[in-house]
N, C-alpha and C positions, 0 to 999 in steps of 0.2 A: 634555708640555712644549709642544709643539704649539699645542695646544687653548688652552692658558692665552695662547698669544702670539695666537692669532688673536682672542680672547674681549678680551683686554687693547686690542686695534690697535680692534676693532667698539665699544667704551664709550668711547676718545679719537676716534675720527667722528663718534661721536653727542655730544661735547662738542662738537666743532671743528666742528658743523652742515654737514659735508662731501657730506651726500645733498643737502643745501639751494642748494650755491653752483652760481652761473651756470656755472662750464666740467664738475660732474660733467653739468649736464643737458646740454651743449654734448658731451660723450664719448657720452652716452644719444641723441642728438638729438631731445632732449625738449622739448614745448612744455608750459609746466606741468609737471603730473608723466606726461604719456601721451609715449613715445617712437613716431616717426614709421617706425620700420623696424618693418616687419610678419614678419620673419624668426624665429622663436623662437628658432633656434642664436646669434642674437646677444647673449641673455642666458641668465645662468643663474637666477635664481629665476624658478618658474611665474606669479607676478604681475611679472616685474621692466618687462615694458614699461609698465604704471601702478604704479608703487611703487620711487621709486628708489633711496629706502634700503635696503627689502629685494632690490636689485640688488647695493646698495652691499657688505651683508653676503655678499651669496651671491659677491660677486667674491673677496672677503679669504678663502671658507671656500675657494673654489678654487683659488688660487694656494699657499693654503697643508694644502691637500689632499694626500695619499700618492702622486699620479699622478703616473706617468714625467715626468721634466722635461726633456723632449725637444720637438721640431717641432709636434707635437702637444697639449703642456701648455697650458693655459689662460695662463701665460704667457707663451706666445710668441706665442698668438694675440691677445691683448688687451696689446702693449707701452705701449699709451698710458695707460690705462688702471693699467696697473702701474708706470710711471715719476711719475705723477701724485699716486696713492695711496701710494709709498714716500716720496714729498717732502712730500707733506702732515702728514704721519704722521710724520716725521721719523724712519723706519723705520732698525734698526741690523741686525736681525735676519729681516728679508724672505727668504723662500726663494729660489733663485736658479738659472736654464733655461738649457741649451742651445741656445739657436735657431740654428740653423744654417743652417735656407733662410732666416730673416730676416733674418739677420747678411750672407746672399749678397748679397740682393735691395740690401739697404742701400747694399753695395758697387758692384752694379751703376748703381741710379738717381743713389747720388753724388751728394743734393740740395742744393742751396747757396741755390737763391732759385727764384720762382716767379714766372709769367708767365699772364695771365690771359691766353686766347684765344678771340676771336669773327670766326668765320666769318659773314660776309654773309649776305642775303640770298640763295634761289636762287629766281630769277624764274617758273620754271615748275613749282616746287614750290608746291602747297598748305601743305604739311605743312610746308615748310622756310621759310615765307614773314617769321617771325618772328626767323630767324638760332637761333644758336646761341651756348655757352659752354664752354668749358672750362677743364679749367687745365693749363699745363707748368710740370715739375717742373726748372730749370735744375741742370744736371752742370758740374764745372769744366772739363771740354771747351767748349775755344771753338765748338764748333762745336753749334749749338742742336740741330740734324735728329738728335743723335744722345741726345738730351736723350728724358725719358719724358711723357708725357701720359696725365692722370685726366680719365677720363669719364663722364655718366655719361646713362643714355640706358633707352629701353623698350626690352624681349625681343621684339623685334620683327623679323621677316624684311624690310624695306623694297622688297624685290626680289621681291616674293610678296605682298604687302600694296596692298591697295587703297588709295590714299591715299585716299579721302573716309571709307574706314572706320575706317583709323588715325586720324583726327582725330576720329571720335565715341568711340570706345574710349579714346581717350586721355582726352577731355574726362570718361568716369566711369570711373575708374582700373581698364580693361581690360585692363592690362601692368601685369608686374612692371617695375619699374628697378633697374638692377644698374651697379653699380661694374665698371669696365676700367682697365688699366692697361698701356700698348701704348706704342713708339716711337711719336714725334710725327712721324717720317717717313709712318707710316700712316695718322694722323689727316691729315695735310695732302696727302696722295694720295686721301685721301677725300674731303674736302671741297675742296680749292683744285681739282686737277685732275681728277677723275671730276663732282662736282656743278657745277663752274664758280660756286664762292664765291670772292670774295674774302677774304684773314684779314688782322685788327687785331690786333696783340698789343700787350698793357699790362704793361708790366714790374712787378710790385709790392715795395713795398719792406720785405719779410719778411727776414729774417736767417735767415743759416744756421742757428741754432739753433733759430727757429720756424717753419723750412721741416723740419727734419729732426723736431720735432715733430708737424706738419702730415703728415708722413710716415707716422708709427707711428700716427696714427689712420685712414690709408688704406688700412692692412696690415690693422687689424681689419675692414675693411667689405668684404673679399674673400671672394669667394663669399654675400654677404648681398642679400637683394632686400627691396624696399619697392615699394608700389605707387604705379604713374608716374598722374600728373595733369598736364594738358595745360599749365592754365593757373596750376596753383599750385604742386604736389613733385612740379618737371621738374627739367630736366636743369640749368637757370641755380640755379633755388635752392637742388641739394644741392653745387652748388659751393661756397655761402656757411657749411655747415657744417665744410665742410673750413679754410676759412682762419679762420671763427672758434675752430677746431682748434690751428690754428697760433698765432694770435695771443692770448691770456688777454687779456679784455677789448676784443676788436673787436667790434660788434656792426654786421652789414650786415643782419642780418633786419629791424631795429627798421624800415627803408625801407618792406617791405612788408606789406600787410593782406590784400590779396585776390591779385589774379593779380601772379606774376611771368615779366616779361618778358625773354630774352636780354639786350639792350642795358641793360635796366634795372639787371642787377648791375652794368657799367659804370661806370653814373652812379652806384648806391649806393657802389663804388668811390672813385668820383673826389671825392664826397661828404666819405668819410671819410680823405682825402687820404693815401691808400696805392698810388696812381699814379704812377710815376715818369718814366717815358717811352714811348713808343707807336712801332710798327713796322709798317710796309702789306706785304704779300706779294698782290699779281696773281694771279688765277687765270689757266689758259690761255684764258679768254673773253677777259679783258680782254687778255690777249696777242696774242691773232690781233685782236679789235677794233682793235689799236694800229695791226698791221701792215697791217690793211687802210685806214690814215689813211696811212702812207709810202711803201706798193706802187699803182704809177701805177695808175689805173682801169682803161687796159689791160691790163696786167695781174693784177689781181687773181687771177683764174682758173685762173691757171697752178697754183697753189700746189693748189687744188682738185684738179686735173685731175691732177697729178702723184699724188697720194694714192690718186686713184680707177680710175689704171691706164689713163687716155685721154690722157694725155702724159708722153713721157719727160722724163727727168734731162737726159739726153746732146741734148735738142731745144732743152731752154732754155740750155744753157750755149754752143751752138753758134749761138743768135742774138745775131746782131752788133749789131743795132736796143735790146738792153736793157744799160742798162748796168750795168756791174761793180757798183757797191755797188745794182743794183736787183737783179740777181739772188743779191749777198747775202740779203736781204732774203725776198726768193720763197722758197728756200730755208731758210733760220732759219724762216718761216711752215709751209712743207712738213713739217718738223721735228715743230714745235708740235702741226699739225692731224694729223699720222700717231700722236702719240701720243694727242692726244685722241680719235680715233677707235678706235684698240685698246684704250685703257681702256673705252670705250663697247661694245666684244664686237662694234665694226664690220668690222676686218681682223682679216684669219688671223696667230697667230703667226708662221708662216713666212715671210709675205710681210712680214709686221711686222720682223722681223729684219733681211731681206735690203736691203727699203728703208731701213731704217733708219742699214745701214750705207753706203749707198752717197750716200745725202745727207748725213752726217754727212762721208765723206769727202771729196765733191765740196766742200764749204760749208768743209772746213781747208783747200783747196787752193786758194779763193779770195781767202785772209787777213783781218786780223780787220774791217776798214773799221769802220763806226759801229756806235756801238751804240745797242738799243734802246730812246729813253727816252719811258718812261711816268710821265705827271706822274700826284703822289699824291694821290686824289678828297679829297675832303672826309671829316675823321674821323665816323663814323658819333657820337662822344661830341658831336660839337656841333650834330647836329640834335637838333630837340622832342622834347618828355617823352611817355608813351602817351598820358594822362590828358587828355582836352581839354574845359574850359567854355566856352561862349560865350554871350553874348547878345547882342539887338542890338534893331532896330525898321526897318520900311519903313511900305510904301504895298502897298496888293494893290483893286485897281478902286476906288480913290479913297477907302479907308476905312486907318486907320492900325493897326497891326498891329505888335506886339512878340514878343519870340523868346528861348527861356530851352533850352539844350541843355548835355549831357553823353556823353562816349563815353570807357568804360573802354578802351578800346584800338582802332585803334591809327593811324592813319594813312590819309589818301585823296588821291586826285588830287589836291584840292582844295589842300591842303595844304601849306607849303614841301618841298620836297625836298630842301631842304639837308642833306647825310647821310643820304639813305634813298638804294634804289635805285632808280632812274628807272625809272617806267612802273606802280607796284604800290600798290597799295592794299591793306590787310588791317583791315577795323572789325568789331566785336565788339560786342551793344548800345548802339548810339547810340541817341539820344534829343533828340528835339528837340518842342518845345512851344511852337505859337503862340497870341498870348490876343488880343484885342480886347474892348471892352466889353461884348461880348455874350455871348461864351463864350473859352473854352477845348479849343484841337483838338490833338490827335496832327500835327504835321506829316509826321513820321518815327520809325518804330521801328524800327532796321534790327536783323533777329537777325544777321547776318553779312554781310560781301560781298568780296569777292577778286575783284581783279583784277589780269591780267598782261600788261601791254600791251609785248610784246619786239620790239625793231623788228629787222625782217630787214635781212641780210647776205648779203656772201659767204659765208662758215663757216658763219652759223647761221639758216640762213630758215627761223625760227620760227613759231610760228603765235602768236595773242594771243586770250586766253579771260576771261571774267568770270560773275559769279553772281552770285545774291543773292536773300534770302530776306526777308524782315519786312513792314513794314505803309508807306505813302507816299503821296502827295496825286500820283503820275503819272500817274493815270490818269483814264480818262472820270468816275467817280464824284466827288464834291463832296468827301466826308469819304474820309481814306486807308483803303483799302483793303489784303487780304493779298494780299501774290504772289511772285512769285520769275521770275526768268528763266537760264538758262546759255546762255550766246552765244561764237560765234568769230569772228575775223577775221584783219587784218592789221593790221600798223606799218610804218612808215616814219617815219625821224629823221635829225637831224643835230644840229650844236652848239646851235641855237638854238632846235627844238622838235621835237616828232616829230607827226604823225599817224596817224591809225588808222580804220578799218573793221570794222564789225563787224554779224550776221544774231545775233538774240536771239530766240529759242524761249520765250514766257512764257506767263504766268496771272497773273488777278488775282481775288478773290472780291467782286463784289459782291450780289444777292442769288441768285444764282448761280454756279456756275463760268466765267469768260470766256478763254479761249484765243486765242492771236494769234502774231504773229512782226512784231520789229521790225529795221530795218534805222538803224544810225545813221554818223556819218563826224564826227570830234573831232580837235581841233590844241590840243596843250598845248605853249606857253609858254615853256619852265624856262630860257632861258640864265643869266640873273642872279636872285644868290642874293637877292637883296632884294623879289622880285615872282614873281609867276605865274601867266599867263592859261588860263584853258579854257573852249573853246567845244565846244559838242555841239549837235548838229541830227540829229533823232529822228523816221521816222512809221513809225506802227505798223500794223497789218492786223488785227482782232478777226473771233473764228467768229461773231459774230450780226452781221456785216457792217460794223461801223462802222471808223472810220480817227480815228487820230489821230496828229496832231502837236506836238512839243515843242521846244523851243529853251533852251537854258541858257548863259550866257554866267557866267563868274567871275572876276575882277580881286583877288589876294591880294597884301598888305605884308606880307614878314617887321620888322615893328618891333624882335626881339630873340629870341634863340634861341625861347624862351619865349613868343613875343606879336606874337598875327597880327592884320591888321586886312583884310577880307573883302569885295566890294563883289559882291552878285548880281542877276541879272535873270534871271526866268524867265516866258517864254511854253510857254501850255500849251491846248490845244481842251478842251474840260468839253461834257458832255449832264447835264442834269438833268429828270428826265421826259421830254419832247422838246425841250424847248430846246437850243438847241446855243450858246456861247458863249465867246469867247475869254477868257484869264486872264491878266494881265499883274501880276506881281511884281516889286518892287523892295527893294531893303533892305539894308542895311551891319549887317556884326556883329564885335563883338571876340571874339578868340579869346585861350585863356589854356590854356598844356599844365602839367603838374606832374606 
């Protein structure tokens, strides 16, 4: 009897072309007919990750197989899967499971609606320089922290892990990536206060019934791994299978082709106007940064000093010179920096404890005075798109010269800053192309370049580094040359711009290897969203004895999230044979991001 109902449900599929429609390949996470999870426990027929009818079949022989139908049935594991197929099928007589830990689980996450979460940039991260995405799963407790968070990320130790390595292993699918599903208290202990990210949350507008949808296909992807890729099945785009889980008929992949970026599901988000409303949560960077705007100059330190056991509690409170809501303020910061120091493995428990409570009491015993307001940066949703064209045309020693460039990702100096993080740069082949009548040159091929230019503080005297690797017209040589430099320095900023210092250890190949080390000193710009200047002044030291020097000056219009207008001058020393001659560049170019 069996047999005949499963044989009877497998011929109304194959009428109802059920292996064919958009959400079973959206259950398979199937592109075509090839599913993207590399897990073979995810399916049961031997070809089912290329063949999704014969998945289709082998799911109906399962569920309606002789096995216990317990915790363990193919029905409890695949609920979405089986609520989908019993309504398609307009099933009377489906066999029917006990699940019991899902039936828990359900109860505990309590899903009602979902909230899209991106974590900032982290400035001193390579690896994090892209941000982040998740999702929270909303419970009808008001209270979010206690709400659950899908993740989903490479099997990766990060704390044991070379960050230049994880980002080559990542780049050719060197990690598995695996589904989590954790309190959002933990994700936001991870990222806001251990990484010092800031989080945007987007509330989206799913119903409880296509959250709770959304659900049962996140139950099936537990314990399942796929291999993670840096720049395209990461962590932002197996987010987008899950809501297109949720939602029959959302399509947020159709956005992308090649890489996907964090911020990028955002905008495919907001695109497909399933954004509701948006929420800023401060990391503790930006919190102590605040307090070192409202705690007098002279004092700054205290707050410091109290942490690190070179001034008491009992010495600030008994100076009569500070006043009441400043040593509020010291305090509340004391607070801050004590915890972000023991999440960092800097203080001992013990002494974590003890300080903890005795400024926590001092600071009730002072009453509540002001509080502390931190105005909301600018939504990361309303800066530029990765994608950047440009062209343009100048002058370069008196002959006219045109400029045709493209960069799949993501961002530089150069660039508005409007919604990114100040000071970072992260590009990914760029390509720029200058032509004049006579020919056609390489100006730039950059394979990569990161930089992290963090201006020091009290809390965080950081250091500021950059890299870079590809091909460029910086150097002695006529036509660009390959080379690379990783250099350190310092920063220094305030509202209206910061500067910076930096010792760069390079190479360049021209018909040799040439070695050198460059020293440079740069002031960017950024107060207003509308403009943004950067100058650099560069000379360099080469092993076959030569020197050179470089000047770059750049005057940017944001004319519209979308559409920058550029104005450059560059001086540059050139040797050609033995000549030696200076190079003076001018040129205006439109930029266009998508």
């Amino acid at each position: 009897m069996l047999y005949s109902s499963v044989l009877n449900y497998k011929n109304k599929a194959d009428r109802l072309g059920l292996a064919d429609t958009h959400y079973w390949h959206i259950l398979l996470h199937a592109n075509g007919d090839e599913s993207e999870i590399d897990d073979p426990n995810f399916f049961f027929a031997p070809d089912g990750k290329t063949n999704p009818k014969a998945e289709l079949h082998a799911t109906l022989d399962a569920f309606f197989s002789d096995e216990k139908k317990d915790d363990n049935s193919s029905i409890c594991r695949f609920p979405a899967r089986y609520r989908w197929l019993k309504k398609q099928l307009n099933a009377k007589d489906f066999p029917q499971a006990n699940c019991v830990e899902y039936k828990r689980m359900l109860k505990r996450v309590d899903p009602h609606s979902v909230t899209l979460v991106f974590p900032a940039a982290h400035i001193n991260s390579p690896a994090s320089m892209f941000g982040h995405t998740f999702l929270r799963i909303n419970s009808s407790y008001n209270s979010r922290l206690l709400s659950y968070a899908i993740n989903y990320a490479a099997d990766a130790d990060m704390k044991k892990e070379n960050g230049f390595l994880f980002a080559v292993k990542g780049l050719f699918g060197g990690y598995f990536g695996r589904y989590s599903l954790l309190p959002y208290y933990d994700k936001l202990k991870e990222y806001r206060d251990s990484e010092q990210r800031d989080i945007w949350e987007y509330n989206l507008d799913l119903t409880q019934k296509e959250t709770e949808r959304m659900f049962r296909h996140i139950w099936e992807l537990k314990d399942t791994h796929s291999y993670y890729y840096f720049f395209t099945e990461n962590c932002s785009y197996n987010m987008l299978w899950l809501l297109e889980a949720g939602r029959e008929g959302l399509d947020l992949r159709k956005h992308f082709t090649y890489q996907v970026i964090p911020l990028e599901t955002v905008h495919a988000a907001k695109s497909e106007y399933i954004i509701t409303a948006d929420t800023f949560r401060p990391s503790k960077r930006t919190k102590l940064l605040r307090y070192e705007e409202v705690i007098d100059n002279n004092n700054e330190e205290i707050a410091v000093d109290i942490v690190d056991n070179n001034k008491s509690v009992d010495s600030l409170i008994e100076n009569e010179a500070i006043s009441l809501q400043q040593k509020r303020f010291i305090l509340e910061a004391s607070i801050e920096y004590l915890e972000y120091r023991f999440i960092k493995g800097k203080v001992k428990k013990e002494r974590y404890l003890d300080l903890f409570h005795k400024l926590t009491t001092y600071r009730s015993k002072l009453g509540r005075g002001e509080d502390l307001n931190i105005n909301t940066p600018t939504d990361p949703i309303l800066g530029h798109r990765a994608i950047r064209i440009e062209a343009g045309g100048g002058i370069r020693e008196e002959e006219g010269i045109g400029y045709l460039g493209i960069r799949p990702a993501y961002h530089d100096l150069s660039d508005s800053d409007y919604g990114f993080l100040r000071g970072t740069q992260i590009e990914f082949m760029d390509l720029l192309l200058a032509y004049t009548q006579d020919e056609v040159r390489v100006e730039r091929a950059t394979i990569f370049s990161l930089v992290s230019l963090s201006q020091r503080s009290t809390f965080f005297p950081s250091f500021s580094w950059r890299t870079k690797f590809g091909w460029d017209t910086d150097y002695l040589s006529e036509k660009a040359a390959f080379n690379g430099d990783v250099g350190i320095g310092l920063s220094w900023g305030n509202k209206f711009a910061y500067t910076y210092f930096l010792v760069d250890p390079l190479f360049y190949v021209e018909d040799s290897l040439i070695g050198g080390v460059g020293g440079s000193i740069g002031i960017n710009i950024d107060k207003y969203k509308f403009m943004n200047t950067n100058i650099e002044l560069s000379h360099r030291f080469y092993t076959n004895g030569e020197e050179q020097t470089l000047a770059k000056l750049s005057q940017g219009f944001r004319l519209s999230q979308n559409m920058q207008i550029m104005l450059h001058y560059d001086y540059k020393d050139k040797k050609v044979n033995t000549l030696r001659y200076s190079e003076d560049t001018y040129n205006v170019m439109l930029r266009y991001y998508y």
